[in-house]
FIMIVO-488989 format. One record per atom (N, C-alpha, C, O): residue in one letter; atom name; x, y, z; residue number from 1. Coordinates in nm, 3 decimals. Each point is the difference from the previous one (the first is absolute). Last residue first. Layout:
! residues N
R type atom       X       Y       Z seq
R    A   CA       X       Y       Z NUM
...
END
This chain:
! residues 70
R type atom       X       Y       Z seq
R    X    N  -3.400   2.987   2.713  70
R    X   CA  -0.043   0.051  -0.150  70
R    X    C  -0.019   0.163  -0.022  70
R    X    O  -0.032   0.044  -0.110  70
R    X    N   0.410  -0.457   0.291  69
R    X   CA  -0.074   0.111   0.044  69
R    X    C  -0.053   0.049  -0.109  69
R    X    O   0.054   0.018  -0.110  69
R    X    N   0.123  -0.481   0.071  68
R    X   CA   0.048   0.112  -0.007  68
R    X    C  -0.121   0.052   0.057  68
R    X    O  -0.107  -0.063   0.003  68
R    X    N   0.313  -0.356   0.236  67
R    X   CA  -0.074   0.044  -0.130  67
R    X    C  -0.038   0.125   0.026  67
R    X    O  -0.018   0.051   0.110  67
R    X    N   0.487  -0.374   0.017  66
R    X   CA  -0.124   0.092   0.082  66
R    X    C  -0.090   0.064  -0.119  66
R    X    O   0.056   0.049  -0.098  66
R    X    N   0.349  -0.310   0.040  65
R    X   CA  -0.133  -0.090   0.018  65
R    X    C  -0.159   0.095   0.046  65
R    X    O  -0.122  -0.017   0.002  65
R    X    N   0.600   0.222  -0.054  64
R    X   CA  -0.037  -0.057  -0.104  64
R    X    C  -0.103  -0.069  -0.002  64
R    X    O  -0.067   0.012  -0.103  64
R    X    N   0.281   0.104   0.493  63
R    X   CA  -0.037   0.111  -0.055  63
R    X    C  -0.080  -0.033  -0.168  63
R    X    O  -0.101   0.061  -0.032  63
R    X    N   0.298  -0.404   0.316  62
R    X   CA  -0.139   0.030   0.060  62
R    X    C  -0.029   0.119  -0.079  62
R    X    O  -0.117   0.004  -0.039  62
R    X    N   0.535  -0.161  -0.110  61
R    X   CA  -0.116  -0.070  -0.036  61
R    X    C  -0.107   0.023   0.061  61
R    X    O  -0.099  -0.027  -0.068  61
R    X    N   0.457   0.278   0.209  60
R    X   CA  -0.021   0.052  -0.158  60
R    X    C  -0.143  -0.112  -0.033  60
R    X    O  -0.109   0.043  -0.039  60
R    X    N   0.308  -0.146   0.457  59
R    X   CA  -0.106   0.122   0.012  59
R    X    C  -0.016   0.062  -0.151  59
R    X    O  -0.099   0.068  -0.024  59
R    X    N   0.377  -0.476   0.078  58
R    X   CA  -0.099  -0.015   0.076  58
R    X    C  -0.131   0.151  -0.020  58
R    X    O  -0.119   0.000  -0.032  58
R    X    N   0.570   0.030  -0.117  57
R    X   CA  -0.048  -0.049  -0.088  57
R    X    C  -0.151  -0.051   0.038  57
R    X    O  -0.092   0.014  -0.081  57
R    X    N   0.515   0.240   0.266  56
R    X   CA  -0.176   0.102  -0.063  56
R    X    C  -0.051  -0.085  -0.049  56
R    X    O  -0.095   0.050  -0.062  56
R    X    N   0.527  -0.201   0.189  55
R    X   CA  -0.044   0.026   0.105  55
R    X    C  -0.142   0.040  -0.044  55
R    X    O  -0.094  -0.052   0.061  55
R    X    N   0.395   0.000  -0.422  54
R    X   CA  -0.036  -0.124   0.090  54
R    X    C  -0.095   0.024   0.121  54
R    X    O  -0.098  -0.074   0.005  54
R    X    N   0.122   0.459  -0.416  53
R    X   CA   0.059  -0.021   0.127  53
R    X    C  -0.059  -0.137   0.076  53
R    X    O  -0.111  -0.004   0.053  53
R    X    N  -0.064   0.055  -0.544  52
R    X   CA  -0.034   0.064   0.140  52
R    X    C   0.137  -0.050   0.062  52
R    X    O   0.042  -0.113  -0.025  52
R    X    N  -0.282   0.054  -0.505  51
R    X   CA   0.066  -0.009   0.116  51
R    X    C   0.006   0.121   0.134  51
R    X    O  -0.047   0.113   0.007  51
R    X    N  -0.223  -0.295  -0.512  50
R    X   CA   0.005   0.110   0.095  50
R    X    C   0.063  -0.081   0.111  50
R    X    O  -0.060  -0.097   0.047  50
R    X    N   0.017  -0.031  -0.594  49
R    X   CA   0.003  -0.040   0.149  49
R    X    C   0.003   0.128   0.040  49
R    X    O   0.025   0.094  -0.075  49
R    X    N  -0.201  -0.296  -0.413  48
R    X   CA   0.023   0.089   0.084  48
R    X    C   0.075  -0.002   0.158  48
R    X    O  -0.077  -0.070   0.067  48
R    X    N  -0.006  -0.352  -0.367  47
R    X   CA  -0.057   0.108  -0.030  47
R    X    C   0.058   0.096   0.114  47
R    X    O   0.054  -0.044   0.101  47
R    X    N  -0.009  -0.418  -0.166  46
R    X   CA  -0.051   0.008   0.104  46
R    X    C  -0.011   0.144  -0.026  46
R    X    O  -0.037   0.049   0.107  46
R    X    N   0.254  -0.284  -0.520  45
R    X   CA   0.015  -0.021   0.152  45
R    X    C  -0.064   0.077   0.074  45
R    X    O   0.047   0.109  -0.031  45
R    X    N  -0.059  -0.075  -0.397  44
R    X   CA   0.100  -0.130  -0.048  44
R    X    C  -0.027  -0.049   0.120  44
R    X    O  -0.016  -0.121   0.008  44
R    X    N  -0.118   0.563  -0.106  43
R    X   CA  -0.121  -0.113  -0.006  43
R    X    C   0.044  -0.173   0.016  43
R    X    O  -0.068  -0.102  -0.001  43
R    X    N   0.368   0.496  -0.003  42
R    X   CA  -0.084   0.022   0.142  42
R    X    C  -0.122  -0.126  -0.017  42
R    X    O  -0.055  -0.065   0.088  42
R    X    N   0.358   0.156  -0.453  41
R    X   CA   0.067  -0.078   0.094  41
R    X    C  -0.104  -0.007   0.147  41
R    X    O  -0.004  -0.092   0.082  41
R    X    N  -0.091   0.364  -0.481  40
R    X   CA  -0.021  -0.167  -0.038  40
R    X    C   0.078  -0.032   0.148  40
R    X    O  -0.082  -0.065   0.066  40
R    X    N   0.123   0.513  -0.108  39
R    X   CA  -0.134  -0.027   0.099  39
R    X    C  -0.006  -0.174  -0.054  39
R    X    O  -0.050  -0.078   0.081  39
R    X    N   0.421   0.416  -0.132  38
R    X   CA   0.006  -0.109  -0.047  38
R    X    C  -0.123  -0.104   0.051  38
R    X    O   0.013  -0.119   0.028  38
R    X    N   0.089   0.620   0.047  37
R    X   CA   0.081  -0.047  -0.099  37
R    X    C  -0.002  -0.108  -0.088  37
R    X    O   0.034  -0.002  -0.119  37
R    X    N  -0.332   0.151   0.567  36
R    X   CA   0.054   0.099  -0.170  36
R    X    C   0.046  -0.066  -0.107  36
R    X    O  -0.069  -0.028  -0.098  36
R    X    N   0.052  -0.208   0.488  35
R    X   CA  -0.139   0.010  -0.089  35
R    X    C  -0.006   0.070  -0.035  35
R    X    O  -0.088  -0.004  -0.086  35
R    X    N   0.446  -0.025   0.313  34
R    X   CA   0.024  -0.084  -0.098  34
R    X    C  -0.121   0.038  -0.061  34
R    X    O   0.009   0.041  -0.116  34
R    X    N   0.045   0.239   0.439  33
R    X   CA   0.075   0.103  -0.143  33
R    X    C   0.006  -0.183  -0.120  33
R    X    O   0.025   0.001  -0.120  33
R    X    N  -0.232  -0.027   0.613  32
R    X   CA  -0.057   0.100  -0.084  32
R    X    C   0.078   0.021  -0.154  32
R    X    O  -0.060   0.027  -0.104  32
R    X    N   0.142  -0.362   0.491  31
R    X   CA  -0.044  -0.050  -0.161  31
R    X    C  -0.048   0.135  -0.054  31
R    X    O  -0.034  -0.004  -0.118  31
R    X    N   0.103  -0.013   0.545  30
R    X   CA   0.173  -0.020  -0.059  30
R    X    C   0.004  -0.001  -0.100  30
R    X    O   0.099   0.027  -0.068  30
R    X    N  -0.421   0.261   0.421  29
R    X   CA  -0.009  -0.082  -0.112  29
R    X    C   0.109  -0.059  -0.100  29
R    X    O   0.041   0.070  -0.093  29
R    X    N  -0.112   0.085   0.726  28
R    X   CA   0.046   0.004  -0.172  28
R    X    C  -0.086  -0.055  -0.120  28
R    X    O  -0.084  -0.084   0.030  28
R    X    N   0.015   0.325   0.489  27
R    X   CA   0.001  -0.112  -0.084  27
R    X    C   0.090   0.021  -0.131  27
R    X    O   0.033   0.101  -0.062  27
R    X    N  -0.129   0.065   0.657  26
R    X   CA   0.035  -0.005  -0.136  26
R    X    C  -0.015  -0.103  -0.113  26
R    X    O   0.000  -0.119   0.032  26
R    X    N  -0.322   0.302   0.335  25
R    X   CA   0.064  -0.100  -0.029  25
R    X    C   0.103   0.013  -0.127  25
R    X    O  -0.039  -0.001  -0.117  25
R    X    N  -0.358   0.274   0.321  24
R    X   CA   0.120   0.021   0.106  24
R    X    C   0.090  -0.142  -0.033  24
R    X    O   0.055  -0.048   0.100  24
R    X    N  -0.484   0.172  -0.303  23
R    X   CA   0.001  -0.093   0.146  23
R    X    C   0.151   0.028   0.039  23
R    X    O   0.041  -0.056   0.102  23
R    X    N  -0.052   0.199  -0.507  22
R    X   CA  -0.125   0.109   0.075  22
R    X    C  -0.040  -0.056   0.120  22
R    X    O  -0.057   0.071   0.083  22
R    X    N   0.323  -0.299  -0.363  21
R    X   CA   0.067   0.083   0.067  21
R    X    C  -0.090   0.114   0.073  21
R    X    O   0.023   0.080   0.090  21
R    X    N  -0.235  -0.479  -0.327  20
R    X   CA   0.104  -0.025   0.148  20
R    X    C   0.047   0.117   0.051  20
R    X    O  -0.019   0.025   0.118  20
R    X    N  -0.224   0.032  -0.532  19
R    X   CA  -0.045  -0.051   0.153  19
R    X    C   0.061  -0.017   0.084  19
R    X    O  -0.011   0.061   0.106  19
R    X    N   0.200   0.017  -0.526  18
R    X   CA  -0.041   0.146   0.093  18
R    X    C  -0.083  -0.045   0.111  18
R    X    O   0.004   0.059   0.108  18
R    X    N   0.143  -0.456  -0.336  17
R    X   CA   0.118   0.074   0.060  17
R    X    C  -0.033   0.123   0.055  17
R    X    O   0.046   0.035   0.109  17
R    X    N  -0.373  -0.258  -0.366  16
R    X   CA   0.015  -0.038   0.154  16
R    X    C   0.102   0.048  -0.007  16
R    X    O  -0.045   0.114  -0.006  16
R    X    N   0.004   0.018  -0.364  15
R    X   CA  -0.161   0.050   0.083  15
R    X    C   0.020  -0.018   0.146  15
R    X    O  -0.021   0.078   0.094  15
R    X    N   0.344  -0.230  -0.437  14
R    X   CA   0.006   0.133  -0.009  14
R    X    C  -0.110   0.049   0.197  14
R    X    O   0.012   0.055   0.110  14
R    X    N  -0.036  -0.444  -0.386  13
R    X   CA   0.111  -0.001   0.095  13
R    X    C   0.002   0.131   0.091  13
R    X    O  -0.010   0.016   0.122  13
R    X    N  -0.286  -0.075  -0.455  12
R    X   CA  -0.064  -0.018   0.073  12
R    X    C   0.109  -0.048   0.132  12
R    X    O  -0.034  -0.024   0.116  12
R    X    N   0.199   0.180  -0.515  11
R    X   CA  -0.124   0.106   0.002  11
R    X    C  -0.093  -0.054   0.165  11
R    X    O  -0.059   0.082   0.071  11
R    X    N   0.370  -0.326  -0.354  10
R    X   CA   0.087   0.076   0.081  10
R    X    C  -0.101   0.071   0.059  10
R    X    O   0.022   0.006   0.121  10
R    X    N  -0.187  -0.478  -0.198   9
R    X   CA   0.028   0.098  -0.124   9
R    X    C   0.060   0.154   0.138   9
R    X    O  -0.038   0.018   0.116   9
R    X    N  -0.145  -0.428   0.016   8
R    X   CA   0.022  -0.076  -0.142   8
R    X    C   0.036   0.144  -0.066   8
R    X    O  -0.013   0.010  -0.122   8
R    X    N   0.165  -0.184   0.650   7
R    X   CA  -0.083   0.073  -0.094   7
R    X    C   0.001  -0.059  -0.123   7
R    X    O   0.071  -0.095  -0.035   7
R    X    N   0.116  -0.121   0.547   6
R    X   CA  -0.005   0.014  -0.138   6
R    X    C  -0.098   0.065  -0.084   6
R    X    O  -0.102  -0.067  -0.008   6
R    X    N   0.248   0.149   0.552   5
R    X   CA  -0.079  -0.027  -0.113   5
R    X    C   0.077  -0.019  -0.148   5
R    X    O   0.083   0.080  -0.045   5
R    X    N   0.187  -0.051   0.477   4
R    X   CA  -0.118  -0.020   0.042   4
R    X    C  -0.124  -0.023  -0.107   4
R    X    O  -0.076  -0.092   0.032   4
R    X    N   0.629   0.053   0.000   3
R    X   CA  -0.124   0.015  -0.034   3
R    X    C  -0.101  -0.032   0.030   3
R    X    O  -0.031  -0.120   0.000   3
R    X    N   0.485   0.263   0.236   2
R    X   CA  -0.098  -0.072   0.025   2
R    X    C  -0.102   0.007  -0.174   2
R    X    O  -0.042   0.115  -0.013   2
R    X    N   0.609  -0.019   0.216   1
R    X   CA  -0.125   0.045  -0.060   1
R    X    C  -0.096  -0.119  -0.011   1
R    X    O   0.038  -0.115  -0.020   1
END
């Protein structure tokens, strides 16, 4: 597994993960259920992550850089 973005809050993890997969990319959020439980720890370190399949990691980041449609 790849992370491709650090977020500051699940909500915006949340956001790019339906991006990607709507690009046809699977993703995860590993930190979703810590920033429930124990959100002090997410601020301790690099906040939110969204991972990707090693291989998707190149094209998850072009999908992410690309600006939004209005």
């Amino acid at each position: 597994m790849t992370t491709v973005v650090h977020c500051s809050s699940v909500s915006e993890a949340m956001l790019k993960k339906s991006l990607l997969e709507g690009s046809g990319i699977k993703a995860w959020v590993p930190d979703e259920m810590t920033s429930q439980l124990a959100p002090h720890y997410l601020f301790a370190g690099l906040g939110v992550r969204v991972q990707v399949e090693d291989e998707d990691a190149d094209e998850a980041r072009r999908v992410l850089a690309l600006p939004a449609e209005p």
